[in-house]
C-alpha positions as CSV (number, residue, x, y, z in Angstrom):
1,X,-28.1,22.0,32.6
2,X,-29.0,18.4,31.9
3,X,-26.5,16.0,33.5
4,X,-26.3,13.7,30.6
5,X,-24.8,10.1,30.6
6,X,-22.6,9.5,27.7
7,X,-21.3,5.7,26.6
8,X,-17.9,6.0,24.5
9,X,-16.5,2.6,23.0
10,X,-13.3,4.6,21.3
11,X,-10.2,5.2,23.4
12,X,-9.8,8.3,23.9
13,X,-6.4,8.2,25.5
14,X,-4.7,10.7,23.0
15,X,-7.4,12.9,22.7
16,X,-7.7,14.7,26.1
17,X,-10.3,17.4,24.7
18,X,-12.4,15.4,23.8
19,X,-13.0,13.9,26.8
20,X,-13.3,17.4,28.5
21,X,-15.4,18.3,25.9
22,X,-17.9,15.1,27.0
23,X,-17.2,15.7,30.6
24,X,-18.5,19.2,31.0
25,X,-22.4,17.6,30.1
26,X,-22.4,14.7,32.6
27,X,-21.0,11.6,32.7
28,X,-18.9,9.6,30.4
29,X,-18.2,6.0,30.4
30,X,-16.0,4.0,28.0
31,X,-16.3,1.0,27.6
32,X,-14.3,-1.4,25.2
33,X,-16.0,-2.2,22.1
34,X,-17.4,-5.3,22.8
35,X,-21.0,-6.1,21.9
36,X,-22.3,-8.0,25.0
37,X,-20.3,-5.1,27.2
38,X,-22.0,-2.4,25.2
39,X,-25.9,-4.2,25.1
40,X,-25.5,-4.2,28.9
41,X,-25.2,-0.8,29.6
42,X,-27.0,0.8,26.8
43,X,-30.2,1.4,28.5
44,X,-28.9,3.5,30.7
45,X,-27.4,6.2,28.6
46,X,-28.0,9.7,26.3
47,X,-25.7,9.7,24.1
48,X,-23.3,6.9,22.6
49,X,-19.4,8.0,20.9
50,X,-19.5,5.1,18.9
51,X,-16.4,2.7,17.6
52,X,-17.1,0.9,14.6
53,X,-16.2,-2.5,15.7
54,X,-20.1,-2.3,17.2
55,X,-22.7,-3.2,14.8
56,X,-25.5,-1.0,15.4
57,X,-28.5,-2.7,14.5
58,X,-32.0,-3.6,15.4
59,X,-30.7,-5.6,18.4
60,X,-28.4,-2.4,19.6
61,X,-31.6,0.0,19.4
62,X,-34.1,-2.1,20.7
63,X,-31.9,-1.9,24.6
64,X,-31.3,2.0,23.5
65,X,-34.9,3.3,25.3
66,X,-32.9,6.7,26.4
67,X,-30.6,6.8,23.4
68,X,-30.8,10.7,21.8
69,X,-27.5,10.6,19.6
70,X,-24.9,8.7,18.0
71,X,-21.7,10.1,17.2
72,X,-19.3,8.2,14.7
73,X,-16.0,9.0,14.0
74,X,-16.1,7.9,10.4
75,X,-16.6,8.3,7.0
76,X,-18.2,4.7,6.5
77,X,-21.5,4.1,7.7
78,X,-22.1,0.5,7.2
79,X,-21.6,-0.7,10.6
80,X,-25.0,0.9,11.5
81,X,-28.7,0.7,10.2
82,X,-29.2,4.2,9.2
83,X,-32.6,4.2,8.7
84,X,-33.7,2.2,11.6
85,X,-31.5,4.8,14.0
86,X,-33.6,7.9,12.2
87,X,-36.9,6.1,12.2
88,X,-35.9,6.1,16.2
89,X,-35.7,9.8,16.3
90,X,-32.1,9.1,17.5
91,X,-30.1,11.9,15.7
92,X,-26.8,10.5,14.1
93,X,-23.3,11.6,13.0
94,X,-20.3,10.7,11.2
95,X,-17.9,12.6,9.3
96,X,-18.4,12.0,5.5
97,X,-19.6,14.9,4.8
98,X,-17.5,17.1,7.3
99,X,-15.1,18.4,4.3
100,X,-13.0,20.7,6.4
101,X,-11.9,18.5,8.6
102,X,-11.5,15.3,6.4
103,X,-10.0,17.3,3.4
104,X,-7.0,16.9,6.0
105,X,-6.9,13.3,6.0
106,X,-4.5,11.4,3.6
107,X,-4.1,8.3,6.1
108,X,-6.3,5.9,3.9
109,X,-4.7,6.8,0.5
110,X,-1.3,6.4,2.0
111,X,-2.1,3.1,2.8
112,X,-3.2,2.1,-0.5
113,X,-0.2,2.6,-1.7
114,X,1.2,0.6,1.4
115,X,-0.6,-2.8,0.1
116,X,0.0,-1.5,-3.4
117,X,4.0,-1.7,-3.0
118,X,3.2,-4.6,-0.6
119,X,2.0,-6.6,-3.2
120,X,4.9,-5.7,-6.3
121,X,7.7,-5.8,-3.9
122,X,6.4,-9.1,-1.9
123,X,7.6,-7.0,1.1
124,X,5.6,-9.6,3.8
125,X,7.4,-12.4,2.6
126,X,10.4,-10.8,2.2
127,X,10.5,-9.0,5.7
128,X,9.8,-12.9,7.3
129,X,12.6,-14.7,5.2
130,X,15.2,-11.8,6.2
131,X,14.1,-12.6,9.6
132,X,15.0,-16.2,9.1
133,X,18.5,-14.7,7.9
134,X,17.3,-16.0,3.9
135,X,18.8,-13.4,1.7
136,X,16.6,-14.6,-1.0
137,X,16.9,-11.7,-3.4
138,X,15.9,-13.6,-6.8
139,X,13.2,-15.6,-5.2
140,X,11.4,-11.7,-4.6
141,X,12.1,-10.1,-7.2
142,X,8.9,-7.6,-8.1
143,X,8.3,-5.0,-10.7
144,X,8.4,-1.2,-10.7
145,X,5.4,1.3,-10.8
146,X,7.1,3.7,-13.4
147,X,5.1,3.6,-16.4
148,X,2.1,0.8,-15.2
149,X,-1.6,1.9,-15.4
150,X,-3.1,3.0,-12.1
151,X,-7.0,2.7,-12.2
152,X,-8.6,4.3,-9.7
153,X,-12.4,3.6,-8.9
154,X,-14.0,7.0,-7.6
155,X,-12.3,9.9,-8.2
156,X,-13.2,11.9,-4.6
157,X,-11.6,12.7,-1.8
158,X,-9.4,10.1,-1.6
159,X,-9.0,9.0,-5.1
160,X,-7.7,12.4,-6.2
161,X,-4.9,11.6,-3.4
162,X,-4.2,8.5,-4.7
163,X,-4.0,9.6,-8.1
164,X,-1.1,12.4,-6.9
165,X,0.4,9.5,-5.6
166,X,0.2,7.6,-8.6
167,X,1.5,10.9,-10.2
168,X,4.3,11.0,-8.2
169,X,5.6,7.5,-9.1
170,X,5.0,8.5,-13.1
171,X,2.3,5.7,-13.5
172,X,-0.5,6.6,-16.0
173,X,-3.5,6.9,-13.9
174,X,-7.0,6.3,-14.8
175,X,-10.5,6.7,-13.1
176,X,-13.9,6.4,-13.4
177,X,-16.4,8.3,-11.3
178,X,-20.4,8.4,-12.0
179,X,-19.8,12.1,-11.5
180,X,-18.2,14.2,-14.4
181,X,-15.3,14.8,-12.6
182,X,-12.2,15.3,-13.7
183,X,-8.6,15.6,-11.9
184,X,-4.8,17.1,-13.2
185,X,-2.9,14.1,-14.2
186,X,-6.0,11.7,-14.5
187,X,-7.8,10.2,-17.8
188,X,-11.1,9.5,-16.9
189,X,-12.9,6.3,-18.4
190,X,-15.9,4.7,-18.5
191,X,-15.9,1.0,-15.9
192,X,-15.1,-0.9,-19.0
193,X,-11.9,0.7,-19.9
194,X,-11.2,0.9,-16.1
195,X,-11.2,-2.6,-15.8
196,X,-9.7,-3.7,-19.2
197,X,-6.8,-1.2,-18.8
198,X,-5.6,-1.4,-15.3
199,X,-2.5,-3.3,-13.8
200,X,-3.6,-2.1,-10.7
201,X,-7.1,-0.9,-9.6
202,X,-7.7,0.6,-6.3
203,X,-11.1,0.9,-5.1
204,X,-12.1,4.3,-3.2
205,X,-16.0,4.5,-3.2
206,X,-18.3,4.6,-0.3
207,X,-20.7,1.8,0.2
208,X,-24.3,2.0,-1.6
209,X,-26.7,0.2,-2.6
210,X,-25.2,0.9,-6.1
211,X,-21.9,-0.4,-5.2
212,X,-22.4,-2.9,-3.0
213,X,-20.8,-6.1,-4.9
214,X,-19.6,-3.9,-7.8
215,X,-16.7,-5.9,-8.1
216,X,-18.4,-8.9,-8.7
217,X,-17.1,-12.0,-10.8
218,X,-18.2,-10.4,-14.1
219,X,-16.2,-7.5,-13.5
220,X,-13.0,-9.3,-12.0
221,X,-13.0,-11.7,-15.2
222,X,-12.7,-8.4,-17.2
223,X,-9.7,-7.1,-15.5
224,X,-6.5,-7.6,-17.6
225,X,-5.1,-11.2,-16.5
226,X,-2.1,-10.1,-13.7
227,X,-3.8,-7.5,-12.4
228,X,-3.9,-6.2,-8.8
229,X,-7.2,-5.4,-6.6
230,X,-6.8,-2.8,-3.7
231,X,-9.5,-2.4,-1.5
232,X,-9.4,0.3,1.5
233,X,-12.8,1.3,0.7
234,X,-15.4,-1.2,2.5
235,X,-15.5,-5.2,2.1
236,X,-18.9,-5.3,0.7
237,X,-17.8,-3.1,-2.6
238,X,-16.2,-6.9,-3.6
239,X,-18.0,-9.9,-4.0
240,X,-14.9,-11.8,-1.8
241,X,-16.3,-15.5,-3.1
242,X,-15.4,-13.7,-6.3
243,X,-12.2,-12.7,-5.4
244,X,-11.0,-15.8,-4.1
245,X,-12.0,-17.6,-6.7
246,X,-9.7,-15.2,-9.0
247,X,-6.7,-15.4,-6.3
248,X,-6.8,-19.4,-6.5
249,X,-7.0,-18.9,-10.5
250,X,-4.3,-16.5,-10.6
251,X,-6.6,-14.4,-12.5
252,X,-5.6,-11.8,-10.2
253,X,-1.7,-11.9,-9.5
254,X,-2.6,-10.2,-6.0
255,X,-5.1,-8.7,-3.3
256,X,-4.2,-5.5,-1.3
257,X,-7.1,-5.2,1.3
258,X,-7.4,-3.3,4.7
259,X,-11.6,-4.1,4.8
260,X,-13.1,-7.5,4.5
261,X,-17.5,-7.9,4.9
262,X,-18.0,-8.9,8.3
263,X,-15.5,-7.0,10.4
264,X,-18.0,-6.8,13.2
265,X,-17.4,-10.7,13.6
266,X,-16.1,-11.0,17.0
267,X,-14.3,-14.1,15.8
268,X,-12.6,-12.9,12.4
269,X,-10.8,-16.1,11.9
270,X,-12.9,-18.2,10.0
271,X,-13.3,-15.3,7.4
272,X,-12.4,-17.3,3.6
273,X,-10.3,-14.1,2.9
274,X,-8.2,-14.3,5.9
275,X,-8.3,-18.1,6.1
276,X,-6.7,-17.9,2.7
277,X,-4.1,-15.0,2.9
278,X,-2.2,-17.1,6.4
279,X,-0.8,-19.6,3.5
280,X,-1.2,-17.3,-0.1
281,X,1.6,-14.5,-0.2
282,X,-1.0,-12.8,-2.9
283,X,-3.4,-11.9,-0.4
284,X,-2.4,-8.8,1.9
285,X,-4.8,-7.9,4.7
286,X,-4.6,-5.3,7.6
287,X,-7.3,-4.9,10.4
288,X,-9.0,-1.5,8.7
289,X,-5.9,0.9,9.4
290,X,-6.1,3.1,7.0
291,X,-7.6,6.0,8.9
292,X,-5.7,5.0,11.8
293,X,-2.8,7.4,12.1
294,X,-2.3,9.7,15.1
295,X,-3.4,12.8,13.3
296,X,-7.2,11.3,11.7
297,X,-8.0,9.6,15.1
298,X,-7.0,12.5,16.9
299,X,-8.5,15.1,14.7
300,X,-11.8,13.1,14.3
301,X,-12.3,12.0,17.3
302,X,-12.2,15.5,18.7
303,X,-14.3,16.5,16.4
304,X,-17.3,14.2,17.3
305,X,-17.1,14.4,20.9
306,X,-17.5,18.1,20.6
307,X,-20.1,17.4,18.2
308,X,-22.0,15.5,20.3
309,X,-21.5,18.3,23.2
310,X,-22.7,21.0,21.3
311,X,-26.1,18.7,20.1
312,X,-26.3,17.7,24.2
313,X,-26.2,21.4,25.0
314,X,-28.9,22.3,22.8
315,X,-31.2,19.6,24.1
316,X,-30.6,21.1,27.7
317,X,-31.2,24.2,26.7
């Protein structure tokens, strides 16, 4: 057999079969996932288990001479030039369309509803004057989600969650889907209606071409005055010059976000979203968690490394 060399950026600390499951082909390194770190030692290995926090792009590839396969842990693909990986003849995988597995996961839809109640409840601003010993109880005083309109942009996986959620807290919920789908408990509607009708509108699409900016300033200027934007889908679904410019109107009343455009930045600071949510209590932001519970890393982290085995083992054979 082949004694393949295999890079992983992902910490694997938790997941003990997958690293046996890497270890019986050859040789795995880990790395952190830092870009300069990762360019360096690319050249020299088969196989790459890759974190997301890596941008794989034209730059990545051209140091990737050996490179067979990429494994990603992930339902997003954004972080890497598809095309330019296949029109390597470097096979790829990621777990969007891995249904048994994923159908598992609830993490991101949870979290949703963790910015969502964030946001009514002005929970960070409430936790940090408690801390201060402020017992401010008037000065955060929020609303309830009995009874509000839940919109929910892409009825799939995750969007059915969320709408159960939604269920659960007796909020009407509405969606819109370019599918004819349809869900217990859900109205569907067409975008207009979505955005017209929602006090909260929680975005759960995957990245395209087709919805890349789709909340741009036409369709954020067409969401009922008040309203509240979640986003734990990907940064680039939001035009965020848009969005600021409706958090600094108060057009919106509030931003729920765990995904900003440009999270491969190894200096995130500077971002205008994040600039503006360390002095606007509107703005809630958390460093793409939502899949980050001990069950979905474990689960799909496992997954790929033995993933990437079995594809290693049939090249060898």
């Amino acid at each position: 057999m082949a004694n393949w060399r295999i890079l992983n950026t992902l910490d694997l600390s938790g997941a003990p079969e997958a690293v046996a499951a890497l270890e019986e082909l050859g040789e795995l390194v880990s790395l952190p996932a830092e870009r300069d770190a990762v360019l360096d030692a690319l050249p020299g290995f088969d196989a790459y288990l890759a974190s997301a926090s890596v941008r794989i792009d034209e730059e990545f590839l051209a140091r990737a001479a050996r490179l067979r396969v990429i494994g990603s842990p992930s339902t997003g693909t954004d972080h890497m030039e598809v095309e330019a990986i296949r029109e390597r003849g470097i096979a790829l995988f990621d777990i969007a369309r891995e249904f048994d597995l994923i159908n598992s996961f609830s993490a991101t839809a949870e979290l949703a509803f963790g910015l969502i109640l964030s946001l009514v409840r002005h929970l960070p601003p409430a936790v940090a004057a408690a801390r201060e010993g402020d017992w401010a109880r008037e000065r955060f005083s929020g609303f309830q989600l009995l009874g509000k309109t839940l919109g929910i942009l892409g009825l799939g996986r995750l969007g059915n969650i969320s709408a159960r959620i939604g269920n659960g807290f007796a909020m009407r919920v509405i969606a819109h889907d370019i599918r004819a789908v349809e869900a217990p408990g859900v109205e569907t509607v067409d975008f207009e209606t979505l955005l017209h009708e929602s006090d909260i509108l929680t975005i759960h699409v995957h990245l395209t071409e087709t919805t890349r900016d789709m909340i741009d300033t036409g369709a954020l200027a067409r969401m009922k005055p008040g309203a509240l934007l979640i986003n734990t889908s990907r940064g680039a679904v939001v035009d965020e010059a848009a969005l600021l410019s409706a958090l600094e109107s108060e057009r919106l009343a509030g931003a729920g976000l765990d995904v900003i455009d440009g999270e491969w930045l190894d200096d995130k600071r500077g971002h205008p979203l994040i600039a503006y949510a360390k002095a606007h209590d509107n703005l809630v932001i958390t460093p793409h968690i939502g899949g980050a519970t001990t069950e979905s890393i474990y689960g799909a982290r496992v997954f790929m490394a033995r993933k990437l085995a079995d594809f290693l083992r049939a090249e060898a054979a």
